[in-house]
PyMOL Python script that loads the backbone (N, CA, C, O; Angstrom):
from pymol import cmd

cmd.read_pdbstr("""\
ATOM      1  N   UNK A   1       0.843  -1.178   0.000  1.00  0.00           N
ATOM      2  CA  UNK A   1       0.000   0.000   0.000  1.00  0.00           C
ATOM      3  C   UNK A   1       0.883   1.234   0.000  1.00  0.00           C
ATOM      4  O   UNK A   1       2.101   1.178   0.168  1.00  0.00           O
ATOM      5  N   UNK A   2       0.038   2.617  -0.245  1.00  0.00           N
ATOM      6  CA  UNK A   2       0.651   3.518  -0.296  1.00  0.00           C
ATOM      7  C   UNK A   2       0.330   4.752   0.122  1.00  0.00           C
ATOM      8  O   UNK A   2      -0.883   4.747   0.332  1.00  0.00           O
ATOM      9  N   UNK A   3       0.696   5.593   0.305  1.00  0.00           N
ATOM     10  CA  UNK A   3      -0.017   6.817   0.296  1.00  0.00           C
ATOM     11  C   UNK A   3       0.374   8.023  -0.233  1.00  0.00           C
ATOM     12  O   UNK A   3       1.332   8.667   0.197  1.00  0.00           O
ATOM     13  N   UNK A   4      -0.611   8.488  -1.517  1.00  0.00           N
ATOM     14  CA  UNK A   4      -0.431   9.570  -2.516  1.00  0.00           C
ATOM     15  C   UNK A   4      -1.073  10.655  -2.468  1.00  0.00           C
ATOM     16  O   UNK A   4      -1.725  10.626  -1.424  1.00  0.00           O
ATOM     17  N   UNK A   5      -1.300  11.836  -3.154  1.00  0.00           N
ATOM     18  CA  UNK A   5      -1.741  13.038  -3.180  1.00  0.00           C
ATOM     19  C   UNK A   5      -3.006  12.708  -4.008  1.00  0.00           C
ATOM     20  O   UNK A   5      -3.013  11.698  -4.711  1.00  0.00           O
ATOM     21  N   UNK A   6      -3.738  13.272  -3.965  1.00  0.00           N
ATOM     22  CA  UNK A   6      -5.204  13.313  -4.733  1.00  0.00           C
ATOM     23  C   UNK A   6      -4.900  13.469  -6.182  1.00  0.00           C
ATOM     24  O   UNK A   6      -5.336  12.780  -7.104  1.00  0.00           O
ATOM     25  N   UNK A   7      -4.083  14.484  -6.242  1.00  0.00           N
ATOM     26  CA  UNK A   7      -3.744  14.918  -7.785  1.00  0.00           C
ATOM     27  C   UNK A   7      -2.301  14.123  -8.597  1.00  0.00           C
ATOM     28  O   UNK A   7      -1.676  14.411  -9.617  1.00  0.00           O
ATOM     29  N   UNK A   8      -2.155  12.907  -7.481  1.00  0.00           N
ATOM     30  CA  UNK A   8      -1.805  11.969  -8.257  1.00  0.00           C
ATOM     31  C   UNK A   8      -2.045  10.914  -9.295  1.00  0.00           C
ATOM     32  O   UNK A   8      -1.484  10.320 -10.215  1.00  0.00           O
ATOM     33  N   UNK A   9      -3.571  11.033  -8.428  1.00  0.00           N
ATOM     34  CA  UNK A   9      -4.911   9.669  -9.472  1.00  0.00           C
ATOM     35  C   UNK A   9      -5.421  10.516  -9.876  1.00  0.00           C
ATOM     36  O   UNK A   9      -5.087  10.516 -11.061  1.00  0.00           O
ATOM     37  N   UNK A  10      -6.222  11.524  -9.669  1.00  0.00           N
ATOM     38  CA  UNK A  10      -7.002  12.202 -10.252  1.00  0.00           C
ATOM     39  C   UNK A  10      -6.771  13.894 -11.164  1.00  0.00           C
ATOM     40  O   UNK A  10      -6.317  14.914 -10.646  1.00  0.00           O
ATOM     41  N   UNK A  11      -7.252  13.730 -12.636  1.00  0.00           N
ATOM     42  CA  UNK A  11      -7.097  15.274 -12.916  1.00  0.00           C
ATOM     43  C   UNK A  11      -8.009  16.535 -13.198  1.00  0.00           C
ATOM     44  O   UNK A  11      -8.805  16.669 -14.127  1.00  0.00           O
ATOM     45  N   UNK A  12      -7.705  17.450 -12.163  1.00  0.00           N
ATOM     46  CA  UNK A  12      -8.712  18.078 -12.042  1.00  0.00           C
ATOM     47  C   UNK A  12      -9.625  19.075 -13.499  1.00  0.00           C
ATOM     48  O   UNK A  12      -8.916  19.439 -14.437  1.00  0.00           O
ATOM     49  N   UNK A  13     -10.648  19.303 -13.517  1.00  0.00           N
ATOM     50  CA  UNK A  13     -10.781  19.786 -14.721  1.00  0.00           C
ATOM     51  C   UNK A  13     -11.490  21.722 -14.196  1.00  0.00           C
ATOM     52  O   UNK A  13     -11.996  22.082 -13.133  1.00  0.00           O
ATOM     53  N   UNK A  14     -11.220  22.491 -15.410  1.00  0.00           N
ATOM     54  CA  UNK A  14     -11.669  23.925 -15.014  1.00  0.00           C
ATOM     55  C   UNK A  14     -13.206  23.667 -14.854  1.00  0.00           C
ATOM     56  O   UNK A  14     -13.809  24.666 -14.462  1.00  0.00           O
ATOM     57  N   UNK A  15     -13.795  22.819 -15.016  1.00  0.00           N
ATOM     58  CA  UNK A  15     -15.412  22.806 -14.862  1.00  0.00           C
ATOM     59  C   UNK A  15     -15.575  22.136 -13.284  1.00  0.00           C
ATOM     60  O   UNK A  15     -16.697  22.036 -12.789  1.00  0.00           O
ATOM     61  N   UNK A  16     -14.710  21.822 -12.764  1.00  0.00           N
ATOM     62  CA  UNK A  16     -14.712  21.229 -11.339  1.00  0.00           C
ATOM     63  C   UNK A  16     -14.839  19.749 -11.494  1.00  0.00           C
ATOM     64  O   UNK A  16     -14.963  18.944 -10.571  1.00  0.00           O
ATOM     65  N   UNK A  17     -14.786  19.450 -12.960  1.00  0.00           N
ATOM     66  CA  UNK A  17     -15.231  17.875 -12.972  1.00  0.00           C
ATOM     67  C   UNK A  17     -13.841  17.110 -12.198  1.00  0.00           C
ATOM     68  O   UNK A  17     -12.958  17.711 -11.586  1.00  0.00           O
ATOM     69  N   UNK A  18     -13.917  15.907 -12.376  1.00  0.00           N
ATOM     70  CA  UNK A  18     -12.365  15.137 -11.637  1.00  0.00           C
ATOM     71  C   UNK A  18     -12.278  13.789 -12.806  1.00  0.00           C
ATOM     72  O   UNK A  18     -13.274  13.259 -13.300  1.00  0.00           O
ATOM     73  N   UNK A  19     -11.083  13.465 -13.048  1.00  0.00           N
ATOM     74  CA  UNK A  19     -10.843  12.430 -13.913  1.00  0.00           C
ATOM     75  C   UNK A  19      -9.914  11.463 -13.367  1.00  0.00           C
ATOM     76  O   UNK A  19      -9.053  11.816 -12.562  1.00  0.00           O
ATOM     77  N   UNK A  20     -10.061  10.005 -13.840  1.00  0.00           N
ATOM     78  CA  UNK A  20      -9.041   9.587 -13.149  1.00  0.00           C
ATOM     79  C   UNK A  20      -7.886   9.033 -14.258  1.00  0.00           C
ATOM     80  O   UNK A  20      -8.167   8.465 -15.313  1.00  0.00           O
ATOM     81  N   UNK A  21      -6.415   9.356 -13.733  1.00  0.00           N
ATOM     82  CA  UNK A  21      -5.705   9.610 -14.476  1.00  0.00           C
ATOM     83  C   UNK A  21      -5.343   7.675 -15.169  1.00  0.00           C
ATOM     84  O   UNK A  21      -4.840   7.565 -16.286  1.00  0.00           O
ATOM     85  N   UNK A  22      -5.595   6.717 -14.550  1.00  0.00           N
ATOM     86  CA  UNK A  22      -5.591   5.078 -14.622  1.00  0.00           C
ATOM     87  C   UNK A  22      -6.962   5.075 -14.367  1.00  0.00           C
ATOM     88  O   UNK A  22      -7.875   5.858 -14.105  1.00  0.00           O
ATOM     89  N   UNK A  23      -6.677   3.484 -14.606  1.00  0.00           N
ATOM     90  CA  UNK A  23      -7.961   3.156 -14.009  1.00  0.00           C
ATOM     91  C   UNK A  23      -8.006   2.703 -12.557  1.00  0.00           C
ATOM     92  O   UNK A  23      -7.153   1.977 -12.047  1.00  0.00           O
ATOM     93  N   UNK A  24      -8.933   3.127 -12.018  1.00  0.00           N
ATOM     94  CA  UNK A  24      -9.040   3.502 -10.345  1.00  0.00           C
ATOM     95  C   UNK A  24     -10.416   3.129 -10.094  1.00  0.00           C
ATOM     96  O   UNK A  24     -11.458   3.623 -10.524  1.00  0.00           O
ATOM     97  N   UNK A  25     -10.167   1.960  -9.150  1.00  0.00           N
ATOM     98  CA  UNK A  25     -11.151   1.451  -8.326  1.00  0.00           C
ATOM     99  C   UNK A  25     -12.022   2.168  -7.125  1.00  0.00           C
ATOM    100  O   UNK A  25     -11.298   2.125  -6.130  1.00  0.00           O
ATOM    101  N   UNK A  26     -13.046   2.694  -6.854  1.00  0.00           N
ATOM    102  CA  UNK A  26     -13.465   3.140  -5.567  1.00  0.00           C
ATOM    103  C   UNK A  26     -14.639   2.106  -5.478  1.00  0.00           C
ATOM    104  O   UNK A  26     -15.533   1.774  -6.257  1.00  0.00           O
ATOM    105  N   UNK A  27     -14.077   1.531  -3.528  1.00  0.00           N
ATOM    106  CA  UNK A  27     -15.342   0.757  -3.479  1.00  0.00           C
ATOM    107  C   UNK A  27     -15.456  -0.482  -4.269  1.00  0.00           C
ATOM    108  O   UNK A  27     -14.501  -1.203  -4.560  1.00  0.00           O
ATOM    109  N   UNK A  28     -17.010  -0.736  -4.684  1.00  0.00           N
ATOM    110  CA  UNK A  28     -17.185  -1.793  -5.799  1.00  0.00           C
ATOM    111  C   UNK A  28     -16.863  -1.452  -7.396  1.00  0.00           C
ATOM    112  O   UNK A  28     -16.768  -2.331  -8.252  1.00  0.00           O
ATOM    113  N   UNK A  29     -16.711  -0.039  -7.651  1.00  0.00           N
ATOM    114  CA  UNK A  29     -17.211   1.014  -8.803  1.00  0.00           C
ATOM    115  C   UNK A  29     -15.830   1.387  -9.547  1.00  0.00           C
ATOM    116  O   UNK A  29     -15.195   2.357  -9.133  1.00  0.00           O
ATOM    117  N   UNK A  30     -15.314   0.565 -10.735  1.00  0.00           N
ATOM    118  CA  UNK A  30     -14.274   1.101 -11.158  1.00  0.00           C
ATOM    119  C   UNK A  30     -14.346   1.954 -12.575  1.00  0.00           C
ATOM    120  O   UNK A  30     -15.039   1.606 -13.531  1.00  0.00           O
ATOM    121  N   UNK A  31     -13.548   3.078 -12.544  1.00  0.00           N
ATOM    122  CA  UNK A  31     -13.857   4.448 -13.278  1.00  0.00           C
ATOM    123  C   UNK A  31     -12.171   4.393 -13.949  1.00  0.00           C
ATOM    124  O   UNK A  31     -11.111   4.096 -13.399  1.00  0.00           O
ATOM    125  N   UNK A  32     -12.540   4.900 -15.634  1.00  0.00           N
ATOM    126  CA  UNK A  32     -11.574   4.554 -16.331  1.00  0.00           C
ATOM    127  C   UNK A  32     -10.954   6.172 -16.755  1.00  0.00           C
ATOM    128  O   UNK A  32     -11.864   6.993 -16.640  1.00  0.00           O
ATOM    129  N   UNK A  33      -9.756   6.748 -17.171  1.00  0.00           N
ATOM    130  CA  UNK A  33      -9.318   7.508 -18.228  1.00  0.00           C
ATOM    131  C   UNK A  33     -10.625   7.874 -18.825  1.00  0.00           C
ATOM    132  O   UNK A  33     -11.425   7.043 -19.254  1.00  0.00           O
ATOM    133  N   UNK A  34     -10.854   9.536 -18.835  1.00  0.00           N
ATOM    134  CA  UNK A  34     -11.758   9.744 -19.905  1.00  0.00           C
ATOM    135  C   UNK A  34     -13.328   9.920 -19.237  1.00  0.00           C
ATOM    136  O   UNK A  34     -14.120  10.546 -19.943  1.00  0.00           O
ATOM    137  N   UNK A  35     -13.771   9.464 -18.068  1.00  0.00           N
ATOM    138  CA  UNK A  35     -14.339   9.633 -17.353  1.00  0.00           C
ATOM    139  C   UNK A  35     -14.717  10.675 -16.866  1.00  0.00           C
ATOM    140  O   UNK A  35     -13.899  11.433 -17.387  1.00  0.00           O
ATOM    141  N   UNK A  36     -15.465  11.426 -16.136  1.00  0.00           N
ATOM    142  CA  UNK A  36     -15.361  12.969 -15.980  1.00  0.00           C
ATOM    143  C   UNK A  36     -16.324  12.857 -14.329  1.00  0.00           C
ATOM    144  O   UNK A  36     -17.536  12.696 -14.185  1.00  0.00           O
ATOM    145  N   UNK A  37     -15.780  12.935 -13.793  1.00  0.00           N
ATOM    146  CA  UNK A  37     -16.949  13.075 -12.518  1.00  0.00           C
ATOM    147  C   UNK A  37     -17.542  14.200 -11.918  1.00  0.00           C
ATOM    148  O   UNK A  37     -16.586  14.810 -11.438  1.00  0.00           O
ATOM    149  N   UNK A  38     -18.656  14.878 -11.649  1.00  0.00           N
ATOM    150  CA  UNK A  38     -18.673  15.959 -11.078  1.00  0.00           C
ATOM    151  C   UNK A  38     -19.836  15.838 -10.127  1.00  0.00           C
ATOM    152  O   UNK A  38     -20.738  15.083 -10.490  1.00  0.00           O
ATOM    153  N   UNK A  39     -19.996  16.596  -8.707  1.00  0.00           N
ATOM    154  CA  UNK A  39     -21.190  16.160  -8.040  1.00  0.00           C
ATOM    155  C   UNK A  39     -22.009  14.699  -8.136  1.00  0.00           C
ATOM    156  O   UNK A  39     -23.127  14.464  -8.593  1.00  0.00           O
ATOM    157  N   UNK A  40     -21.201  13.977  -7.640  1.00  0.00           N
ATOM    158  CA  UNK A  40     -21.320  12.486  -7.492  1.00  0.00           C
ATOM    159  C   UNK A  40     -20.616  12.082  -6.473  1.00  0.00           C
ATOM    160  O   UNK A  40     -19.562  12.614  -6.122  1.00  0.00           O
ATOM    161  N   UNK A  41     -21.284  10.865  -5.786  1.00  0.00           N
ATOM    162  CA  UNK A  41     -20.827  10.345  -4.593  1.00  0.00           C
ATOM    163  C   UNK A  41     -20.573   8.649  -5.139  1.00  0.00           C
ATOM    164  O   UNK A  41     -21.534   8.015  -5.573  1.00  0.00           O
ATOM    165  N   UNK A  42     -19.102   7.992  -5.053  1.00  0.00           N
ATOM    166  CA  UNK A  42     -19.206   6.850  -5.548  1.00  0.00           C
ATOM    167  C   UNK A  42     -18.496   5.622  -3.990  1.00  0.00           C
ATOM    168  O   UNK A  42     -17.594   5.912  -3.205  1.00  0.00           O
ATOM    169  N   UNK A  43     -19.053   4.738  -4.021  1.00  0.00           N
ATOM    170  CA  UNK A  43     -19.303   4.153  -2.664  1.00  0.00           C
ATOM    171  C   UNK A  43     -19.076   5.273  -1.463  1.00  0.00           C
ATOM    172  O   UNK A  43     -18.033   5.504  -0.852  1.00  0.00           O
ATOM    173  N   UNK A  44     -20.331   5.877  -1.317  1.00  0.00           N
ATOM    174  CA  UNK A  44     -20.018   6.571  -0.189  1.00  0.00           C
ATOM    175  C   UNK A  44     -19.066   7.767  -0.424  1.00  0.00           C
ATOM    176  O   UNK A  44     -19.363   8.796   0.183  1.00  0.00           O
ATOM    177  N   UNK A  45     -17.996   7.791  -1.191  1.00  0.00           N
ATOM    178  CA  UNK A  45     -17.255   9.367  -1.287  1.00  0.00           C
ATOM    179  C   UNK A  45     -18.230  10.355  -2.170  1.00  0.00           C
ATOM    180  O   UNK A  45     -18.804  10.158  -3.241  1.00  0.00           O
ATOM    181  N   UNK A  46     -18.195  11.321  -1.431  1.00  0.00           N
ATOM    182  CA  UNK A  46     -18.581  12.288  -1.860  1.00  0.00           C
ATOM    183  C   UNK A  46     -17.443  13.537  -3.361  1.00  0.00           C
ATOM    184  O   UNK A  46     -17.003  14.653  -3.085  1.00  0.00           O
ATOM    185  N   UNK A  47     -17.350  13.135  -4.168  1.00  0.00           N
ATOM    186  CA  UNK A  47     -16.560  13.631  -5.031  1.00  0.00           C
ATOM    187  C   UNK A  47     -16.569  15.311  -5.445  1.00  0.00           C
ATOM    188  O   UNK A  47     -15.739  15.955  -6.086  1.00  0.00           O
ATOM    189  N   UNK A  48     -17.768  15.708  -4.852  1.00  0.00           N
ATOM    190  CA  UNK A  48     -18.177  16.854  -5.027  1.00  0.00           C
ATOM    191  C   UNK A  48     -17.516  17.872  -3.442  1.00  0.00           C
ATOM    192  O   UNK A  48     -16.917  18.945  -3.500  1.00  0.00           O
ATOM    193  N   UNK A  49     -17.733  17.410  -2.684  1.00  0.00           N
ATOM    194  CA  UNK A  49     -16.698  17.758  -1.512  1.00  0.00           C
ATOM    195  C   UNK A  49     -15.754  18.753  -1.317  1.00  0.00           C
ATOM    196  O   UNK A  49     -15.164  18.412  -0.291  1.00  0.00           O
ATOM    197  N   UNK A  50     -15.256  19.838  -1.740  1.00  0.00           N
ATOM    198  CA  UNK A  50     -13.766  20.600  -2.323  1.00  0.00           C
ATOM    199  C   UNK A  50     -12.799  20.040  -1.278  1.00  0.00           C
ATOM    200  O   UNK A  50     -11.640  20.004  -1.690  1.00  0.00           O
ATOM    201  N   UNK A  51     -12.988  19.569   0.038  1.00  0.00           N
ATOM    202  CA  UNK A  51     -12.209  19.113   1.013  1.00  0.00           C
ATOM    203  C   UNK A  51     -11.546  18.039   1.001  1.00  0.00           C
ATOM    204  O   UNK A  51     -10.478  17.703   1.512  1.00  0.00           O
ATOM    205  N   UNK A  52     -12.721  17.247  -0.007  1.00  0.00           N
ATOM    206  CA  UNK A  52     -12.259  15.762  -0.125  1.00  0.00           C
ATOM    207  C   UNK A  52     -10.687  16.227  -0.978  1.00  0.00           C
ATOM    208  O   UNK A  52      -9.656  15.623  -0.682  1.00  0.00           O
ATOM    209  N   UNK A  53     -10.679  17.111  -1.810  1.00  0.00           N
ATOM    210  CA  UNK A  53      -9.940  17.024  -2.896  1.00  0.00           C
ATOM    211  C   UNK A  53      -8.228  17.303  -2.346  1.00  0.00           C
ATOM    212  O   UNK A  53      -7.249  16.926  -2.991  1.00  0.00           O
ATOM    213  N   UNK A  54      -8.178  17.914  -1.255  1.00  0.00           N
ATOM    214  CA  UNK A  54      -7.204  18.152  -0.600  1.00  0.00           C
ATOM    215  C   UNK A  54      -6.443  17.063   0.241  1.00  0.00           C
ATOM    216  O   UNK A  54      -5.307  17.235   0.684  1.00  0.00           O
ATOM    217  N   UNK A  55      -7.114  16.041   0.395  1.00  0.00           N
ATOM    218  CA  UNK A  55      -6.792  14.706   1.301  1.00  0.00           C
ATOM    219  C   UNK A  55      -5.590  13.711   0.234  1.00  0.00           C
ATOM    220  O   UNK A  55      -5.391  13.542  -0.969  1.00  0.00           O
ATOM    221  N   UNK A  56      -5.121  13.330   1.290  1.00  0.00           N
ATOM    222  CA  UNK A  56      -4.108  12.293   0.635  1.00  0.00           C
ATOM    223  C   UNK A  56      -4.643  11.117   0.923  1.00  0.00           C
ATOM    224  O   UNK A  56      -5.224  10.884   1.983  1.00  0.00           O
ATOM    225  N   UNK A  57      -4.405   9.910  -0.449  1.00  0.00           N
ATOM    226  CA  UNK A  57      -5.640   8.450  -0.603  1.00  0.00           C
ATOM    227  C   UNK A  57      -4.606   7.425  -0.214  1.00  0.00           C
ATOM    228  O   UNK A  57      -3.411   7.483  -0.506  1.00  0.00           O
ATOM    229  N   UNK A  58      -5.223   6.454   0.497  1.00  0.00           N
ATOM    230  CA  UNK A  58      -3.873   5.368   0.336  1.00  0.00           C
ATOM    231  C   UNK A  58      -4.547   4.677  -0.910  1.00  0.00           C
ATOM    232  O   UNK A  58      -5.654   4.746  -1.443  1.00  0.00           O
ATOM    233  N   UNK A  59      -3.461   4.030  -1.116  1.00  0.00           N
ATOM    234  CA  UNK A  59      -3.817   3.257  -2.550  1.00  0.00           C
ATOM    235  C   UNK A  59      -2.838   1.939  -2.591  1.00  0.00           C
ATOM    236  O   UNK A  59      -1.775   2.043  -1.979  1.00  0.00           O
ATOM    237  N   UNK A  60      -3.140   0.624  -3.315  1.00  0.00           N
ATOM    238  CA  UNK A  60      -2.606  -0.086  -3.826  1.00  0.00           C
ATOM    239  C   UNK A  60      -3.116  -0.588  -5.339  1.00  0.00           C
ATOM    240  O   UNK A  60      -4.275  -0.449  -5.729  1.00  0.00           O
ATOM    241  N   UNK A  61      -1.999  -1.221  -6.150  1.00  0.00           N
ATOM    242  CA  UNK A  61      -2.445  -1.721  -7.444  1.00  0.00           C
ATOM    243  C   UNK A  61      -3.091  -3.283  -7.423  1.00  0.00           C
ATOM    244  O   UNK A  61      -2.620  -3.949  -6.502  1.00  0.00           O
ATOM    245  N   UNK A  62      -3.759  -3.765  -7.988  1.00  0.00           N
ATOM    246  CA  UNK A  62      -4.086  -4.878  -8.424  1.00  0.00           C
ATOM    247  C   UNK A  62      -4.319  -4.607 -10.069  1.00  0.00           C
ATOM    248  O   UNK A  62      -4.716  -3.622 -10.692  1.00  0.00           O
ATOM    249  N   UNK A  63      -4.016  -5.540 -10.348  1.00  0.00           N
ATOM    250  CA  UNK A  63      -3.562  -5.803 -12.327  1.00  0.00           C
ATOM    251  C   UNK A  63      -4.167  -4.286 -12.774  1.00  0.00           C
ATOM    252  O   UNK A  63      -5.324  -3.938 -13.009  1.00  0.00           O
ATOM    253  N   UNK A  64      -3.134  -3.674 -12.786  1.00  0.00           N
ATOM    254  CA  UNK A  64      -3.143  -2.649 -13.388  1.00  0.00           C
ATOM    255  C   UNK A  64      -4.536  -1.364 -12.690  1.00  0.00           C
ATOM    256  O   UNK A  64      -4.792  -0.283 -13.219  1.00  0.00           O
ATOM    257  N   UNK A  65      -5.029  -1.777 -11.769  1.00  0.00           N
ATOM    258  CA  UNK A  65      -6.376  -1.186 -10.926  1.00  0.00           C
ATOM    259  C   UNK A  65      -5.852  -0.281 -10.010  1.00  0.00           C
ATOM    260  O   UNK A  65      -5.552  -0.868  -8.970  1.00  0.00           O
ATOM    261  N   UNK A  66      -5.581   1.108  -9.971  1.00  0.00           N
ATOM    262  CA  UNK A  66      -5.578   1.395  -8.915  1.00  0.00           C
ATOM    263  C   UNK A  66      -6.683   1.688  -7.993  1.00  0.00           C
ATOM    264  O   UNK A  66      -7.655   2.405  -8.227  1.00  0.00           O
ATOM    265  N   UNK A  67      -6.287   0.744  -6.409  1.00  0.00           N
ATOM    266  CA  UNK A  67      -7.883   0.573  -5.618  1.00  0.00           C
ATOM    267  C   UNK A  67      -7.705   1.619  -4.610  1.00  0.00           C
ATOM    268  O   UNK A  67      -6.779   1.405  -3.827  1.00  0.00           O
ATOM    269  N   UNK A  68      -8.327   2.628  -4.451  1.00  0.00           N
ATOM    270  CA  UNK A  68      -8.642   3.474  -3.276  1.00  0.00           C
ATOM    271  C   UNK A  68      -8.794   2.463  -1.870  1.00  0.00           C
ATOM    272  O   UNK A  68      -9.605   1.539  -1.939  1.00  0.00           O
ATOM    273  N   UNK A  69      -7.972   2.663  -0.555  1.00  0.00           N
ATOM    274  CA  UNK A  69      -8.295   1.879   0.303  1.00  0.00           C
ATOM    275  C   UNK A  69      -8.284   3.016   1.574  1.00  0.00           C
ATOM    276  O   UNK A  69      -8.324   2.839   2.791  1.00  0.00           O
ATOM    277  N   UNK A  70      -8.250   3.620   1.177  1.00  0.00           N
ATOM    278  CA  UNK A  70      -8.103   4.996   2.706  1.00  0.00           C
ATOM    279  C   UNK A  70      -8.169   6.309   2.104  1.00  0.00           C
ATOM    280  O   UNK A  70      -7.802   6.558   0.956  1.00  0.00           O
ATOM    281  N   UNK A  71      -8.759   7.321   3.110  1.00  0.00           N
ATOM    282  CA  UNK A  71      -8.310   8.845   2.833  1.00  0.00           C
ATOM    283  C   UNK A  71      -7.650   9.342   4.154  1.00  0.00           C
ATOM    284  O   UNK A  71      -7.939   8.692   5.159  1.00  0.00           O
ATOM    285  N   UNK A  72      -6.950  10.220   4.274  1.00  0.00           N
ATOM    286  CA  UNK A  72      -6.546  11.045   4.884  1.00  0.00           C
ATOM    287  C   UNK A  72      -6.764  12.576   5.157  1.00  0.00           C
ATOM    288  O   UNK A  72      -6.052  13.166   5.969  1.00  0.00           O
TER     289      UNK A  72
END
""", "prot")
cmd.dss("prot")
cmd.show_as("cartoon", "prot")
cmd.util.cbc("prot")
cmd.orient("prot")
């Protein structure tokens, strides 16, 4: 496991949307490149949050998945 910056997995967009930069697991719910999230809550995170966006995620890989397993 690890622990990274938000704006390591994710890139932020000028519309406030969030992208994820791999593909990244949250929860049961995995979200690919190209994706765009905005005001959405996916298992329980609130993505819309501006606070959330400041937190550092732990993370580990599985085949090529990066899985969200913590925030900070």
């Amino acid at each position: 496991m690890a622990r990274v910056t938000f704006d390591s997995i994710f890139l932020r967009h000028t519309d406030g949307s969030i992208e994820p930069r791999q593909k990244t697991r949250v929860g049961g719910v995995t979200i690919s490149p190209g994706v765009r999230i905005k005001n959405t809550s996916i298992s329980g995170i609130d993505f819309s949050n501006p606070q959330f966006l400041g937190h550092e995620l732990e993370i580990k890989t599985e085949e090529d998945v990066v899985v969200i397993t913590g925030i900070y």
